[in-house]
Backbone as a ProteinNet text record, in pm:
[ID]
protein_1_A
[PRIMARY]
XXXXXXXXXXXXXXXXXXXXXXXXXXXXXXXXXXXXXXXXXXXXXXXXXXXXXXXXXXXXXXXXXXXXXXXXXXXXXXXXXXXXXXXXXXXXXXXXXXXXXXXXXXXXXXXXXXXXXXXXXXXXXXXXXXXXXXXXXXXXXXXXXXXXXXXXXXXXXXXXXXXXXXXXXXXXXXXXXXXXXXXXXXXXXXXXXXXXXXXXXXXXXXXXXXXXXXXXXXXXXXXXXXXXXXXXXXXXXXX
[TERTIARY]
10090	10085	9944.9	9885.7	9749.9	9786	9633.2	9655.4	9584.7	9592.6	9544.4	9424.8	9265.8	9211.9	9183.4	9171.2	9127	8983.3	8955.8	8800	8761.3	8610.9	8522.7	8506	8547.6	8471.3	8368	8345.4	8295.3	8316.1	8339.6	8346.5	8384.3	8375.9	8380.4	8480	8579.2	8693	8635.7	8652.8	8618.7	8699.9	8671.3	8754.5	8838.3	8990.2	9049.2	9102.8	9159.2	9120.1	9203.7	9309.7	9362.2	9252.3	9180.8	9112.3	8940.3	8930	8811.7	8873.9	9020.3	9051.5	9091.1	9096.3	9131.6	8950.5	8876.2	8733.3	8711.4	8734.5	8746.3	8808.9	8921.7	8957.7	8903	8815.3	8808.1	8658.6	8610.1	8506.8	8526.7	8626	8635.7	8667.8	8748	8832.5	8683.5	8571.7	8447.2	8352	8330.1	8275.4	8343.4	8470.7	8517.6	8491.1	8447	8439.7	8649.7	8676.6	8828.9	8841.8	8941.3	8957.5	9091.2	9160.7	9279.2	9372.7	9488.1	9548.5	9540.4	9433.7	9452.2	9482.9	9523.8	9591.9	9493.4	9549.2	9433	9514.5	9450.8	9513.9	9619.2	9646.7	9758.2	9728.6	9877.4	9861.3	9823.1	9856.6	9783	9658.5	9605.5	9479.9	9372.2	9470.4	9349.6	9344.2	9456.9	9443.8	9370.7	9332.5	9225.2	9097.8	9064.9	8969.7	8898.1	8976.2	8993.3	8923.9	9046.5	9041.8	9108.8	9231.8	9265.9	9455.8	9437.9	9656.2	9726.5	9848.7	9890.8	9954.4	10010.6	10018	9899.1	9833.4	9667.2	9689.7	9669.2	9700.3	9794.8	9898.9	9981.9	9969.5	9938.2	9913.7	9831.7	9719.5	9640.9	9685.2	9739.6	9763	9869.2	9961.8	10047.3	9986.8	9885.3	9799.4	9705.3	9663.6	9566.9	9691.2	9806.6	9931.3	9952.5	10012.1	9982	9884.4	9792.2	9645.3	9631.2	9709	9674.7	9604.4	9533.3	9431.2	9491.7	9584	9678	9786.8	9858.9	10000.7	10054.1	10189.8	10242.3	10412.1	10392.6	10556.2	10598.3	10689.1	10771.7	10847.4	10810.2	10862.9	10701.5	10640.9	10526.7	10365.6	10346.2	10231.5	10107.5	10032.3	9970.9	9898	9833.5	9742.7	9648.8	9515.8	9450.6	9566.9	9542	9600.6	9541.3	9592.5	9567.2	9588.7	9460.2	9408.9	9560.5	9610.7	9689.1	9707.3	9733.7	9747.7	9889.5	9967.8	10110.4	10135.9	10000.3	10015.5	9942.6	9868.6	9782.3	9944.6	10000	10127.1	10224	10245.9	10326.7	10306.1	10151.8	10126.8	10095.3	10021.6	10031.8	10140.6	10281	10447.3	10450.6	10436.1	10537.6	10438.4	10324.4	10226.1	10230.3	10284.3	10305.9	10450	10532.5	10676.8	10640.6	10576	10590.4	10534.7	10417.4	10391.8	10452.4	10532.4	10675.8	10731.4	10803.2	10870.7	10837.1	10669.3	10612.7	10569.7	10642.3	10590	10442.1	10398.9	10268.9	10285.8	10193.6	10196	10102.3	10071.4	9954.6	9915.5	10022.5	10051.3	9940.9	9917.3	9835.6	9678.1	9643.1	9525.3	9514.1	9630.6	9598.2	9606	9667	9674	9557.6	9499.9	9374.3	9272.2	9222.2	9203.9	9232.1	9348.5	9412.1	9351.6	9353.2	9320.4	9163.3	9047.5	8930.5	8873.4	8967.1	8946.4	8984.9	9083.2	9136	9018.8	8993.2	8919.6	8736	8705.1	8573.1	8626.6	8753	8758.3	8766.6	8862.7	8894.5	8776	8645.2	8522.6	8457.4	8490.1	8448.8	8519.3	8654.2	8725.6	8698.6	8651.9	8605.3	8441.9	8367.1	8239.1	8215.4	8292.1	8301.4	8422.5	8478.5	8534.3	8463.5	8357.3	8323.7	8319.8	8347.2	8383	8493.8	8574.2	8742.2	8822.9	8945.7	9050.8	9161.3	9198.4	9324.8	9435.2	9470.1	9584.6	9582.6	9520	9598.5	9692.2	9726.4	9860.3	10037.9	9969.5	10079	10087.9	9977.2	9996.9	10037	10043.3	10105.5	10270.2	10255.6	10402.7	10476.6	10410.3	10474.9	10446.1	10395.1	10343.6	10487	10529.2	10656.3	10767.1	10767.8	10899	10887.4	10803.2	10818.9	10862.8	10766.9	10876.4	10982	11051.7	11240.6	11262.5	11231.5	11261.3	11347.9	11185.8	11221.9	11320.3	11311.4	11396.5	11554.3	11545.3	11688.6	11773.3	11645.3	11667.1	11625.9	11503.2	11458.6	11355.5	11220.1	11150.3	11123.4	11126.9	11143.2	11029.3	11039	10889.7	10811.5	10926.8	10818.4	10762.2	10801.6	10731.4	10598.2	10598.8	10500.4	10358.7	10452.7	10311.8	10293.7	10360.9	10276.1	10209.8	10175.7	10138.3	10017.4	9992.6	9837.3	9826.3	9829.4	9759.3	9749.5	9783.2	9719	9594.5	9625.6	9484.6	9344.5	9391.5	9239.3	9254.7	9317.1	9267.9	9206.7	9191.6	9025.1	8898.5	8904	8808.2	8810.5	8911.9	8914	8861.4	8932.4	8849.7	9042.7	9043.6	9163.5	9218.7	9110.6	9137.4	9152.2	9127.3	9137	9296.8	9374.3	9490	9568.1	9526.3	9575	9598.2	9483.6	9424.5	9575.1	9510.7	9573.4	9699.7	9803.3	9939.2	10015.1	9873.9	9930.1	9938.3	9852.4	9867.1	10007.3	10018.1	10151.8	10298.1	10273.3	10402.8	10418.8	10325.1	10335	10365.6	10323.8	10402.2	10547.3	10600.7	10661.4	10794.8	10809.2	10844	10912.9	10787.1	10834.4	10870.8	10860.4	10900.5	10997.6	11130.1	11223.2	11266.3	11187.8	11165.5	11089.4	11024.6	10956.6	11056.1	11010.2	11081.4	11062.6	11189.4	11199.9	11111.6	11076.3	10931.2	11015.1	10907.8	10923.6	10900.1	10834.5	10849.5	10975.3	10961.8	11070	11017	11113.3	11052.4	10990.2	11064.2	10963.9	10794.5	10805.7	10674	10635.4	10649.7	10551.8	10567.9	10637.1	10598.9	10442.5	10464.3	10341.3	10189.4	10225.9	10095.5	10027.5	10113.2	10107	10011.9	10093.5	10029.1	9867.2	9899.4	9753.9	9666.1	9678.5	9581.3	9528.9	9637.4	9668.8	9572.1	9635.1	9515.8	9348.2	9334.1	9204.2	9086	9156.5	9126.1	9138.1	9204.5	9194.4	9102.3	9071.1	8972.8	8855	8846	8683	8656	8699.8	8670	8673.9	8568.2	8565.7	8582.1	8553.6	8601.3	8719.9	8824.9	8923.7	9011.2	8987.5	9005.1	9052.1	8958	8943.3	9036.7	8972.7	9076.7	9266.8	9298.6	9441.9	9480.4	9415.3	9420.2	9472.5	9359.4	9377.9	9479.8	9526.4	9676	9812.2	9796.3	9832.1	9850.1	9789.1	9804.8	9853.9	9809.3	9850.1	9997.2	10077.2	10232.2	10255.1	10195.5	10201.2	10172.7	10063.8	9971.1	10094	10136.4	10224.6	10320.5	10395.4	10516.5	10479.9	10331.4	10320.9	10285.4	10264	10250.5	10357
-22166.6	-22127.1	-22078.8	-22125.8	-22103.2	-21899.5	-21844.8	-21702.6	-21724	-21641.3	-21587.1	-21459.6	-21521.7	-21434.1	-21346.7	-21216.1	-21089.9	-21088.2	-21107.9	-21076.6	-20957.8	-20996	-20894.6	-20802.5	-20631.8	-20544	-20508.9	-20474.3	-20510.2	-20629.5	-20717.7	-20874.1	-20862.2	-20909.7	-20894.9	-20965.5	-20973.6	-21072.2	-21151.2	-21287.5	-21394.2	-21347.9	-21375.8	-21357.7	-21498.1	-21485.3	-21602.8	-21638.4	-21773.3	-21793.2	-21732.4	-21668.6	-21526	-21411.7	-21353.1	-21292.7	-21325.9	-21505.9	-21537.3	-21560.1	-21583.9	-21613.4	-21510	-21352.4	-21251.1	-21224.7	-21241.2	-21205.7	-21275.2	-21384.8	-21459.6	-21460.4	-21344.2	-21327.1	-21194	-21146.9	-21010.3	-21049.5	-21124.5	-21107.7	-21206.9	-21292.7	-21346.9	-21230.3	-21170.8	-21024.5	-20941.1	-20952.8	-20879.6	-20934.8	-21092.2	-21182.5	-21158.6	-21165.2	-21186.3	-21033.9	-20925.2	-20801.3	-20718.3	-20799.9	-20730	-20609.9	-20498.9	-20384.2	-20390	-20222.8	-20255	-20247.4	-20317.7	-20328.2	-20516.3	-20548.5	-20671.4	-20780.3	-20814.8	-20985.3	-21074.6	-21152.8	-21196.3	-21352.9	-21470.3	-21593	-21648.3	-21753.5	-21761.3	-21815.6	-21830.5	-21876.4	-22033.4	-22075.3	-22260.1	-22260.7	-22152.9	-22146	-22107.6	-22028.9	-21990.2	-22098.6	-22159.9	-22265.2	-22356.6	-22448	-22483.4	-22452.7	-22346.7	-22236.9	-22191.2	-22167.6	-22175.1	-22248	-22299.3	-22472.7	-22452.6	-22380.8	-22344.8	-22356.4	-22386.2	-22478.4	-22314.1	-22384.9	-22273.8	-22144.2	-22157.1	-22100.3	-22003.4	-22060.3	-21950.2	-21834.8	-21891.6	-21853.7	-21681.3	-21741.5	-21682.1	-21571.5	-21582.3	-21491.9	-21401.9	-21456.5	-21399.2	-21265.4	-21304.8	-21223.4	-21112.1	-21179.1	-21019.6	-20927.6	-20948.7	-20848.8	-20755.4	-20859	-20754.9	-20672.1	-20728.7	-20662.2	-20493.9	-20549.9	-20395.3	-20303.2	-20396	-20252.4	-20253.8	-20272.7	-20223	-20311.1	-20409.6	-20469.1	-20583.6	-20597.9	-20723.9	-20635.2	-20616.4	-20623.4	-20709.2	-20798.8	-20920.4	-20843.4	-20898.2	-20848.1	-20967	-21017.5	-21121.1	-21129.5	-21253.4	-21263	-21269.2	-21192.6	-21136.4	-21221.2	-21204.3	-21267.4	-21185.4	-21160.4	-21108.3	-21050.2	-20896.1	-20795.2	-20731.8	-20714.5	-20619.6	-20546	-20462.1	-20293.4	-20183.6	-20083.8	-19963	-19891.7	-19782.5	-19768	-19653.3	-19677.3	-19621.6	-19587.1	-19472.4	-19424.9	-19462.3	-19521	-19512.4	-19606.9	-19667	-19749.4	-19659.5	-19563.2	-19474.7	-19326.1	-19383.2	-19236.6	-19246.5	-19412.7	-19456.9	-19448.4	-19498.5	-19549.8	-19368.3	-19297.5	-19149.8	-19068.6	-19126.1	-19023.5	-19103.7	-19250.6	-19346.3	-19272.1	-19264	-19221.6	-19046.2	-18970.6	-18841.1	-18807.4	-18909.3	-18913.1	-18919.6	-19069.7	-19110.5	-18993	-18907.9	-18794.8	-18689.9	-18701.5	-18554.7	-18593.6	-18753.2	-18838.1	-18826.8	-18819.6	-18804	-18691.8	-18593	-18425.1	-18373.5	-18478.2	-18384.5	-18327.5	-18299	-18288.2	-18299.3	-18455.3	-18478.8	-18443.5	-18368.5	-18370.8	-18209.8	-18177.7	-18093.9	-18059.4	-18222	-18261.9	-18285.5	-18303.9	-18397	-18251.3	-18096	-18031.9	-17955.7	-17943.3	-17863.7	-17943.1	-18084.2	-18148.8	-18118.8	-18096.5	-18035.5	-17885.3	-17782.7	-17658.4	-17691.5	-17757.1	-17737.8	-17831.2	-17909	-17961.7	-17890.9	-17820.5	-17733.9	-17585.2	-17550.4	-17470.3	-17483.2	-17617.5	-17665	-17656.9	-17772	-17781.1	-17669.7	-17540.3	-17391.5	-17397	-17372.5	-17295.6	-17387.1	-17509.3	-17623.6	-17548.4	-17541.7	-17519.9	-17384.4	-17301.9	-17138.7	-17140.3	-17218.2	-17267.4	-17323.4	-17418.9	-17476.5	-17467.3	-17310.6	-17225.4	-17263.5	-17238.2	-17232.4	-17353.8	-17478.7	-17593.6	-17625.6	-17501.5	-17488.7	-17543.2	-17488.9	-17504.9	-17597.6	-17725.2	-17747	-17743.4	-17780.4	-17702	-17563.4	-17459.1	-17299.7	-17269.1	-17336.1	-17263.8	-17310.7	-17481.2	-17541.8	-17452.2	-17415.2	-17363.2	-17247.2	-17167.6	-17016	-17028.4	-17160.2	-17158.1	-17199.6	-17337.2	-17350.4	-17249	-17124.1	-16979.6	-16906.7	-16922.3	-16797.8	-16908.1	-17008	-17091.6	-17067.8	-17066.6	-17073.8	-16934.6	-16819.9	-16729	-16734.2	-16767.8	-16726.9	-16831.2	-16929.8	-17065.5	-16941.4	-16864.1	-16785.1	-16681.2	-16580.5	-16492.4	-16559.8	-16651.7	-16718.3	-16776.8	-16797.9	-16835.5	-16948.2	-17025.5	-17180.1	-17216.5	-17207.1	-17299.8	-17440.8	-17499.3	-17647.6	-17706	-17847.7	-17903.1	-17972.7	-17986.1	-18041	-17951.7	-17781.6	-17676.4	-17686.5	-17656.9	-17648	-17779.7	-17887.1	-17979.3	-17988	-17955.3	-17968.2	-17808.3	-17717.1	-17608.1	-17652.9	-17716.9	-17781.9	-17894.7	-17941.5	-18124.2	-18003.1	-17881.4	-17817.5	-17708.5	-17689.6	-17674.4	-17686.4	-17832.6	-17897.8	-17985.2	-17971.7	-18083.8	-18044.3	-17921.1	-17894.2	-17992.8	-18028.2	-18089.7	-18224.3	-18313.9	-18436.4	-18563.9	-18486.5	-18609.9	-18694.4	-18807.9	-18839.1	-18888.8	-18929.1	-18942.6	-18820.3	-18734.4	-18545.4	-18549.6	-18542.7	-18588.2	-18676.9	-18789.7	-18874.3	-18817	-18813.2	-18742.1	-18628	-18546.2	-18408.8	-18480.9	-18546.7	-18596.1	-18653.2	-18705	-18791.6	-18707.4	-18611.5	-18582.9	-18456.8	-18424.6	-18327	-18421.5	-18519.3	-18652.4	-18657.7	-18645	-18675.5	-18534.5	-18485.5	-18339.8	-18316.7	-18318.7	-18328.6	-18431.8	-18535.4	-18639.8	-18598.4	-18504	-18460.7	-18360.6	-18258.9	-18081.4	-18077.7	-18168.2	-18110.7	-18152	-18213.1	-18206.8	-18106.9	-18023.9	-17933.9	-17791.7	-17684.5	-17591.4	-17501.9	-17375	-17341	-17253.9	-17245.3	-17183.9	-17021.3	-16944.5	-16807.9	-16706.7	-16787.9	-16699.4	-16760.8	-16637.3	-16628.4	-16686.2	-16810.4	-16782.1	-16728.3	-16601.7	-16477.4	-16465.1	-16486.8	-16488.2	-16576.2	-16679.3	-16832.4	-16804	-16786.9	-16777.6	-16676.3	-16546.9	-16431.6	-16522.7	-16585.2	-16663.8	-16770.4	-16778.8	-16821.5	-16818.2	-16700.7	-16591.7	-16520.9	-16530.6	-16452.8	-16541.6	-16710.1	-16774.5	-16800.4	-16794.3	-16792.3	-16703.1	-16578.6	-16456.8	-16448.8	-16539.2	-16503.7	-16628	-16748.8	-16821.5	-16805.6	-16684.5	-16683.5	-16565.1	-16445.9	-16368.2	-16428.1	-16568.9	-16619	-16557.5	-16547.3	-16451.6	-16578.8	-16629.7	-16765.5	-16649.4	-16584.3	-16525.8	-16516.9	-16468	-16406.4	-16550.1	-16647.8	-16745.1	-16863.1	-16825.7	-16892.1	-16820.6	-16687.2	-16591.1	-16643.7	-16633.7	-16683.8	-16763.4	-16911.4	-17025	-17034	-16995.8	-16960	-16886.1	-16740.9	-16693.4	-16785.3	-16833.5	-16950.3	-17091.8	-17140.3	-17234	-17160	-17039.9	-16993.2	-16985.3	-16965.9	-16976.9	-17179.4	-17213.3	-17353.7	-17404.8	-17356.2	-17380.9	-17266.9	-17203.9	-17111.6	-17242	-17311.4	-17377.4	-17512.7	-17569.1	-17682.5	-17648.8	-17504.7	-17479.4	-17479.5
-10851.4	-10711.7	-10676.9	-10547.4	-10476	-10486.4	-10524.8	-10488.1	-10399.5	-10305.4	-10173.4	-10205.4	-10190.9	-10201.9	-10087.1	-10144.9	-10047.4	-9981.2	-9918.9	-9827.8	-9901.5	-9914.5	-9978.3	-9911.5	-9975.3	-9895.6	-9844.5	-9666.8	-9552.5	-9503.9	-9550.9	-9478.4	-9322.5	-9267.6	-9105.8	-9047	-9044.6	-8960.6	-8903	-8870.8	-8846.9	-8669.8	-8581.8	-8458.7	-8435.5	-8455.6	-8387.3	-8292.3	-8242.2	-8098.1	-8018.8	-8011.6	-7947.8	-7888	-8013	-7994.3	-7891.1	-7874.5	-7806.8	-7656	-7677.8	-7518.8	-7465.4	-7505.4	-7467.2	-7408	-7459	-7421.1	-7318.9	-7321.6	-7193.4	-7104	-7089	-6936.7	-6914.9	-7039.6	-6954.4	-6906.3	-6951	-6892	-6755.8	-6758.9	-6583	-6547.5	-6590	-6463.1	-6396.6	-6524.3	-6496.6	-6359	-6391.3	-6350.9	-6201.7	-6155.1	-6034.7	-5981	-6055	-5982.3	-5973.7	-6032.9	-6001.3	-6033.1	-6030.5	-6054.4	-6007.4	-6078.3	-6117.3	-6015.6	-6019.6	-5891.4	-5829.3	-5865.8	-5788.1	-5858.4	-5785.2	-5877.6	-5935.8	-6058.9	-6140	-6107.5	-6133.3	-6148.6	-6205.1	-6134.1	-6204.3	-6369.2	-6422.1	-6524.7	-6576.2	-6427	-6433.6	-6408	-6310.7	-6335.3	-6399.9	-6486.3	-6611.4	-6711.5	-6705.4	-6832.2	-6785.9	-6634	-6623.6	-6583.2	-6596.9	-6606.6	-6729.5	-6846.1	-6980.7	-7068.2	-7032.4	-7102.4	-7248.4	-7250.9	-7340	-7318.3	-7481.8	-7478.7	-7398.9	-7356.5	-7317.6	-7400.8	-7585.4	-7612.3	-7631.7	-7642.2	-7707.2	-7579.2	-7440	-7346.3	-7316.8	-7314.1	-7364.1	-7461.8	-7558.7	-7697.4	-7645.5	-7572.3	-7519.7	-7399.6	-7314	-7255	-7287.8	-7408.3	-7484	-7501.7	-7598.6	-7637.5	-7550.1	-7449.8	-7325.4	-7241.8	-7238.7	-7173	-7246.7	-7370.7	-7475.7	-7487.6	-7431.3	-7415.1	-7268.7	-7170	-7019.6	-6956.8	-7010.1	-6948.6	-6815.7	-6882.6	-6795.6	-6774.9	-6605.5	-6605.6	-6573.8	-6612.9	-6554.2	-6555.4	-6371.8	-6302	-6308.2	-6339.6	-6382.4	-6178.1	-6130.6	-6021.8	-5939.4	-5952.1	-5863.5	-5959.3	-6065.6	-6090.5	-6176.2	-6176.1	-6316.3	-6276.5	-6274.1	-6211	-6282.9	-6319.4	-6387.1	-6357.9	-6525.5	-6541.6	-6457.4	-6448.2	-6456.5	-6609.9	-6601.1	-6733.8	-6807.9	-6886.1	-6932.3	-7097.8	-7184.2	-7247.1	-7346.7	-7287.1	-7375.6	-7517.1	-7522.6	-7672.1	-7729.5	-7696.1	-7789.7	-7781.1	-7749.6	-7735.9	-7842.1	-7841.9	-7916.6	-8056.6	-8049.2	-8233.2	-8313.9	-8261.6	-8290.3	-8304.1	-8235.1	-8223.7	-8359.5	-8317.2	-8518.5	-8617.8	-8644	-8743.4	-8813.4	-8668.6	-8666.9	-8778.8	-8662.4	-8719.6	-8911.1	-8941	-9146.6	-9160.3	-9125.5	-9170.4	-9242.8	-9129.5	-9146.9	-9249.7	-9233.8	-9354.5	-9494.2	-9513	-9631.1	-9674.4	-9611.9	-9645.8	-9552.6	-9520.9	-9445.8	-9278.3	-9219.1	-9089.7	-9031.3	-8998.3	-8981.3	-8798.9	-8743.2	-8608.8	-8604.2	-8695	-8641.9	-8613.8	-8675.3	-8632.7	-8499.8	-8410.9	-8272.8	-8184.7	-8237	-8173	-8168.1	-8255.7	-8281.4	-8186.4	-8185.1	-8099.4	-7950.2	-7900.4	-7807.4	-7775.4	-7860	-7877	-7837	-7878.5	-7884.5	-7766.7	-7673.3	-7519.4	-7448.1	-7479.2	-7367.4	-7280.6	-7495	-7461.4	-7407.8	-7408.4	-7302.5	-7209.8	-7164.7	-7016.8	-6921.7	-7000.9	-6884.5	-6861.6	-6940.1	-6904.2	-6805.6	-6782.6	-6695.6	-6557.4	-6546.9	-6474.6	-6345.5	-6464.7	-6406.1	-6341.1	-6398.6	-6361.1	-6248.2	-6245.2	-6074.3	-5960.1	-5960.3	-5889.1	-5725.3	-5740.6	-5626.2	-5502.5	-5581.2	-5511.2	-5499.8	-5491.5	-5438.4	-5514.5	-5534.8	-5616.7	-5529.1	-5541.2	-5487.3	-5500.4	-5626.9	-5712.4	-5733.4	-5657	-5681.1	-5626	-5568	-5460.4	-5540.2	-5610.8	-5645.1	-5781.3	-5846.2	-6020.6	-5990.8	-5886.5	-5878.4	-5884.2	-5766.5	-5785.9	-5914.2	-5982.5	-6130.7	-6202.5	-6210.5	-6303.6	-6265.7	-6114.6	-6107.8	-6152.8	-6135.6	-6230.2	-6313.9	-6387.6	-6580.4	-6621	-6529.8	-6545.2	-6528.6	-6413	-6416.3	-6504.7	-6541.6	-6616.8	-6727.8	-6825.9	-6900.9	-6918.1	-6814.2	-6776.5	-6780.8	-6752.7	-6749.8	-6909.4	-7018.2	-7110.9	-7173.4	-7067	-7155.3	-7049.7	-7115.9	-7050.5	-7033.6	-6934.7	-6924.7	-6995.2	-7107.1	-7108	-6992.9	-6883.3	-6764.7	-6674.3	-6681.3	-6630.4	-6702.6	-6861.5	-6951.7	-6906.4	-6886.9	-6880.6	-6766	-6674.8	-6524.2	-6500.3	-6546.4	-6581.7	-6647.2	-6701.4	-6775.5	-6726	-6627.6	-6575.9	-6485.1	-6386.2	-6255.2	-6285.8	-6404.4	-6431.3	-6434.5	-6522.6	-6529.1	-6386.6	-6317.6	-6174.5	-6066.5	-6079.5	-6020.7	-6062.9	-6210.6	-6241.4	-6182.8	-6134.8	-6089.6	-6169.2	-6287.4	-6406.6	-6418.5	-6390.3	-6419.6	-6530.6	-6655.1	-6767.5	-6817.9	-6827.2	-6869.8	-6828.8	-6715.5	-6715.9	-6807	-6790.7	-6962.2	-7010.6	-7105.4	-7209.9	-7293.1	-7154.7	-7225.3	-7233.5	-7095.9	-7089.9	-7237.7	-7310.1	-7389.8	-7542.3	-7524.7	-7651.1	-7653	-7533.7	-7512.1	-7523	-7480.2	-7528.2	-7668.2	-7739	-7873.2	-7958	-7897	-7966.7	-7896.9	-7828	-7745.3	-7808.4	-7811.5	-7901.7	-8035.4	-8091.7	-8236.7	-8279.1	-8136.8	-8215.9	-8217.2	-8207.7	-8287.6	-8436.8	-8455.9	-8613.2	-8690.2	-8602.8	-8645.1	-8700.9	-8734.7	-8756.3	-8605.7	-8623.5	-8517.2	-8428.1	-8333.8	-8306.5	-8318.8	-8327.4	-8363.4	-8232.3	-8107.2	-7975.9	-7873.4	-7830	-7699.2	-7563.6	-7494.4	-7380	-7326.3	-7327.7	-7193.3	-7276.4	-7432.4	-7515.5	-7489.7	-7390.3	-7404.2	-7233.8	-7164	-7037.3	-7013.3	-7087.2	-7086	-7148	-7268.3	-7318.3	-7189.6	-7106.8	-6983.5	-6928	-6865.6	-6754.5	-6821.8	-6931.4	-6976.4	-6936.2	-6974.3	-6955.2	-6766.5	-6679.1	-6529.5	-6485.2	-6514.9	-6491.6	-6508.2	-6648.7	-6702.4	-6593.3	-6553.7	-6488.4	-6351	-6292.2	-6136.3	-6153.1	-6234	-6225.3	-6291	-6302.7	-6350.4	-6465	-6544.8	-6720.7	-6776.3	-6817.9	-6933.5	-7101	-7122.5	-7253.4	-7258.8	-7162.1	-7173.5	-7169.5	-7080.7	-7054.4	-7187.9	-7288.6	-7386.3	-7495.3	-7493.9	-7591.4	-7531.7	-7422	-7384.8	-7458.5	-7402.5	-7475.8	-7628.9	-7690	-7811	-7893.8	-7796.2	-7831.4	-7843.3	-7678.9	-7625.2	-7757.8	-7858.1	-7979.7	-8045.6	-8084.8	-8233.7	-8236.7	-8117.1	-8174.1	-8195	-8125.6	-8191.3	-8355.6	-8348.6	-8512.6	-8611.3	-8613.1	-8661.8	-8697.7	-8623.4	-8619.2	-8714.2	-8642.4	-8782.2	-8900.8	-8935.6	-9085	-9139.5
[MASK]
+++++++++++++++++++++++++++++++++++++++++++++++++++++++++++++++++++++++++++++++++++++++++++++++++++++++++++++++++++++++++++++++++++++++++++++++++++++++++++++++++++++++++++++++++++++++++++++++++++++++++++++++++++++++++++++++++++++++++++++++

């Protein structure tokens, strides 16, 4: 029997033709100026556009589909993406998940990560105060929900994460939204495989409020110190 040799380490993948006709629509999508939202050609017209069989075609566009680049509504026709996060949500929850499976916890690399954006962005956040807050009115009000949330006996996880996307949206960075969205899905996903956290509501509503406070009185130290209280009952739980 033929063995199948292994490519020499570094060897460079050869790109195959999946991978050249995926380059080739992004760079028409480039070429035409499109952006996301608008309809891209059809599929007869890329193939004589192309110049490529229709499976290649095809193959082609699965893969730009799975990374956002292509959406295709079945009925409607094929659209640049909008930039989205959920294959980077997915492959990090399965990877997080064998972790746990294999004794480690590798989920606490993505939080510390988490912990050390959070704590740039507040100081971003408190810095440019002065070019007005639009979300303060809405985060006061999700600050007194999460309290009674607590007081009542359970804070919601969709109090918790819309409590941090009103944060940072002063900054108007909309990947910072992602961003943070995605890595809170993925924890999110997996803490109940985790062990049981060791604070109380009303203790995670206050880690809260500390951080609420330190950011409407402009304290970037205190701001940061919150934060930081604010993980450690997390980092506690993945040890």
């Amino acid at each position: 029997m033929r063995r199948r040799v292994a490519p020499a380490a570094g060897a460079t993948r050869r790109p195959s033709r999946t991978d050249e006709v995926q380059q080739q629509i992004k760079q028409l999508i480039l070429e035409r100026g499109l952006t996301a939202g608008d309809p891209m050609p059809t599929e007869l017209e890329l193939l004589d556009e192309i110049n490529v069989s229709r499976n290649s075609l095809r193959e082609a566009l699965k893969a730009l589909q799975a990374v956002g680049i292509v959406e295709i509504r079945h009925g409607f026709g094929m659209y640049v993406g909008t930039m989205s996060l959920v294959s980077l949500v997915d492959e990090l929850t399965f990877h997080g998940r064998m972790s746990l499976q294999a004794g480690r916890n590798d989920l606490r690399h993505l939080v510390q990560i988490r912990e050390v954006l959070e704590s740039g962005l507040i100081q971003q956040v408190i810095r440019g105060r002065e070019a007005g807050t639009p979300a303060a009115a809405e985060l006061a009000e999700v600050m007194e929900q999460m309290e009674a949330e607590a007081r009542a006996g359970s804070v919601t996880p969709e109090t918790d994460k819309r409590f941090h996307e009103l944060l940072y949206e002063p900054l108007g960075n909309p990947l910072v939204t992602q961003l943070l969205a995605a890595f809170w899905d993925v924890y999110h996903a997996l803490h109940t495989e985790l062990d049981e956290a060791d604070e109380t509501p009303v203790e995670i509503a206050a880690r809260h409020r500390r951080v609420y406070d330190a950011v409407c009185a402009g304290d970037i130290d205190e701001s940061v110190a919150a934060l930081n209280e604010h993980f450690s009952g997390i980092r506690r739980r993945l040890s």
